[in-house]
Rosetta silent file (secondary structure, phi, psi, omega in degrees, C-alpha in Angstrom):
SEQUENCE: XXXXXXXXXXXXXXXXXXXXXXXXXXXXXXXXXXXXXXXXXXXXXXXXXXXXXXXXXXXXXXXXXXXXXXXXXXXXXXXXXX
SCORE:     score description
SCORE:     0.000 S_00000001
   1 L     0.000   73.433  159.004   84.598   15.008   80.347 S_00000001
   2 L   -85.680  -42.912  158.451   87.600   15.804   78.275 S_00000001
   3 L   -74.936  168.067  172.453   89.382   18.996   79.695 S_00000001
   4 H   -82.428  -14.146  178.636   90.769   19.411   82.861 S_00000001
   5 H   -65.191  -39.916 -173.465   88.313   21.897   83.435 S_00000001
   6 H   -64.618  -59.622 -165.073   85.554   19.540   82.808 S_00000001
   7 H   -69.360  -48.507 -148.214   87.301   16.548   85.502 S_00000001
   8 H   -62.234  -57.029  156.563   88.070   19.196   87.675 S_00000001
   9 H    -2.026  -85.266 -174.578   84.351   19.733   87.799 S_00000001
  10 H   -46.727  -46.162 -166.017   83.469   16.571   88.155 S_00000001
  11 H   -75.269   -4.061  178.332   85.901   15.758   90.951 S_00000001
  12 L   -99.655    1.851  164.418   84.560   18.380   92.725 S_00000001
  13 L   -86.631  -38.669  176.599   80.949   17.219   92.712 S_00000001
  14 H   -53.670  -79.880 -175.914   82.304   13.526   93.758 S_00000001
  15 H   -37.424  -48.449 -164.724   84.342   15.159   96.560 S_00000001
  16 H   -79.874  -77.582 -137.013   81.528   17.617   97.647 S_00000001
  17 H   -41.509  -59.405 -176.186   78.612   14.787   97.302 S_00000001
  18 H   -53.166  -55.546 -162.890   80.793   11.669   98.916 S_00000001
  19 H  -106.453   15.253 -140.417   82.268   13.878  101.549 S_00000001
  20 L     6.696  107.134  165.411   79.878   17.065  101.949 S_00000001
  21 L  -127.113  163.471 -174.647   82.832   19.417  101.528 S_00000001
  22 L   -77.823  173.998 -168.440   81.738   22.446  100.544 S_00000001
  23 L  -105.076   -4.616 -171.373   82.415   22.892   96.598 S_00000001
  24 L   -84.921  -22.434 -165.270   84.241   26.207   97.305 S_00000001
  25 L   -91.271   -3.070 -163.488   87.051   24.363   99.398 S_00000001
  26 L   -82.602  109.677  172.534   87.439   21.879   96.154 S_00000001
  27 L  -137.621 -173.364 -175.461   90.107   23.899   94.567 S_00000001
  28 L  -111.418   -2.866  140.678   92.680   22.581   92.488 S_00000001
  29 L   -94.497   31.447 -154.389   95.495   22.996   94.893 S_00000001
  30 L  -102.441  127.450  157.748   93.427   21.719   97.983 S_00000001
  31 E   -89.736  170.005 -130.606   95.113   18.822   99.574 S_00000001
  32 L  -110.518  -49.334 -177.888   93.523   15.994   99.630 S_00000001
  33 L  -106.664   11.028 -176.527   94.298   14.463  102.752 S_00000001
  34 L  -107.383  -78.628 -178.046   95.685   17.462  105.126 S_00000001
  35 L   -53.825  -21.650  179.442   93.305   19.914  103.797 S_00000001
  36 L   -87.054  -20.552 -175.954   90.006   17.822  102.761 S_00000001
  37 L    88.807  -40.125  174.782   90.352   15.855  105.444 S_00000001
  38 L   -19.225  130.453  153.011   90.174   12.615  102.980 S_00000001
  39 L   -90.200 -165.703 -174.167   91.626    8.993  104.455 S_00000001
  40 H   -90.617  -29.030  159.266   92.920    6.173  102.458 S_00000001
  41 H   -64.069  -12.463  175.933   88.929    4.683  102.500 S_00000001
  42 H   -85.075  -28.876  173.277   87.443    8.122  101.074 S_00000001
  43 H   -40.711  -63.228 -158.858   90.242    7.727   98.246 S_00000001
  44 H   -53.876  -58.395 -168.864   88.862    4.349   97.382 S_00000001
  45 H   -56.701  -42.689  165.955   85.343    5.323   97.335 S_00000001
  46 H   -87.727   36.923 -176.545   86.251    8.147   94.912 S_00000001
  47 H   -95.232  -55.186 -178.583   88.174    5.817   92.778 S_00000001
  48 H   -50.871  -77.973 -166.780   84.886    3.734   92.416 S_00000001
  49 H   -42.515  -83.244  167.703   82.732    6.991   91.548 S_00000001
  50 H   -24.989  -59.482  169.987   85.692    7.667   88.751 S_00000001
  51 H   -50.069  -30.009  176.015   85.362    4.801   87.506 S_00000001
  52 H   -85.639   10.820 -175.780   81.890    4.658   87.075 S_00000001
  53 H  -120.817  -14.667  178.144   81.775    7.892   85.502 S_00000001
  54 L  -127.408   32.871  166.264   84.688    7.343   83.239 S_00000001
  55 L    49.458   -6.654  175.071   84.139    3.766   81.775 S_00000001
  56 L  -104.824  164.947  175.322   87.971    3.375   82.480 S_00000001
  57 L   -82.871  131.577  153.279   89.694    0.654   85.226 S_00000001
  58 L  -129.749  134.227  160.336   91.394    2.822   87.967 S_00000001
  59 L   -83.138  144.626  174.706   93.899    1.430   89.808 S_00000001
  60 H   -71.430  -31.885  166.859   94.875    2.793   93.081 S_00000001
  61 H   -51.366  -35.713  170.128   98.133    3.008   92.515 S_00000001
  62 H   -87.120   21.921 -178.704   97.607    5.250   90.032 S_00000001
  63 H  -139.627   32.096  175.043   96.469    7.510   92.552 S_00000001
  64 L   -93.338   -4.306  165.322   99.376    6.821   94.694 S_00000001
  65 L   -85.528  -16.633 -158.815  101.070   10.472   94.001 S_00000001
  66 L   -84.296  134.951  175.363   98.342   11.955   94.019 S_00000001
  67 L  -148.862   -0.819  171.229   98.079   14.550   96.900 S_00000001
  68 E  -139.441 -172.236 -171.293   95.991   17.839   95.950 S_00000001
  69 H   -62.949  -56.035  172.606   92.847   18.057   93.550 S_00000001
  70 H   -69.183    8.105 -149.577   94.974   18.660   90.713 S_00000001
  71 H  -103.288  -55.115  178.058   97.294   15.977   90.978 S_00000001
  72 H   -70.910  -19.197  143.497   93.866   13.768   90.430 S_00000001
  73 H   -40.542  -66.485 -156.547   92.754   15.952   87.303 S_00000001
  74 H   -47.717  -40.102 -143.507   95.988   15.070   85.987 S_00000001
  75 H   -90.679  -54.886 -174.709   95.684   10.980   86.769 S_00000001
  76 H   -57.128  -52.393 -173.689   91.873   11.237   85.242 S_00000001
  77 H   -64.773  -53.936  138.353   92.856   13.176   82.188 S_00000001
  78 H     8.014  -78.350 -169.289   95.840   10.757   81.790 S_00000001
  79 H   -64.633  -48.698 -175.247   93.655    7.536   81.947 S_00000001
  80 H   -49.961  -22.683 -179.822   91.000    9.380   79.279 S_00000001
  81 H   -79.215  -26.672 -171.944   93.509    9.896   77.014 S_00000001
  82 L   -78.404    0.000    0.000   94.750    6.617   76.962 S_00000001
């Protein structure tokens, strides 16, 4: 998981598994909480699932900007790089 194509992927099996959203509605401008429906507890839980899939600590905070799909590619790719 190195590209954004590749996270974007991912977050969109974490999104459709955790929330059954359909994977078609996963789009990279989809917002997260108007359109997805997502609260501030579905956040967390896919904070956890990132983490466990990318060996790095995420903080929530560093998903406090975050408001569409891509905004959380960016935040993923971000932590991988570092």
């Amino acid at each position: 998981m190195h590209t954004k194509e590749e996270i974007l992927e991912q977050i969109q099996i974490i999104i459709s598994d955790l929330f059954e959203i359909d994977k078609s509605e996963i789009t990279p401008d989809a917002e997260l909480y108007e359109g997805l429906d997502l609260d501030s507890i579905d956040a967390i839980d896919m904070i956890v699932k990132l983490q466990e899939i990318t060996g790095k600590t995420v903080k929530p905070e560093d998903f406090r900007n975050a408001r569409t799909v891509n905004d959380v590619v960016d935040v993923v790719h971000q932590l991988i790089k570092n």
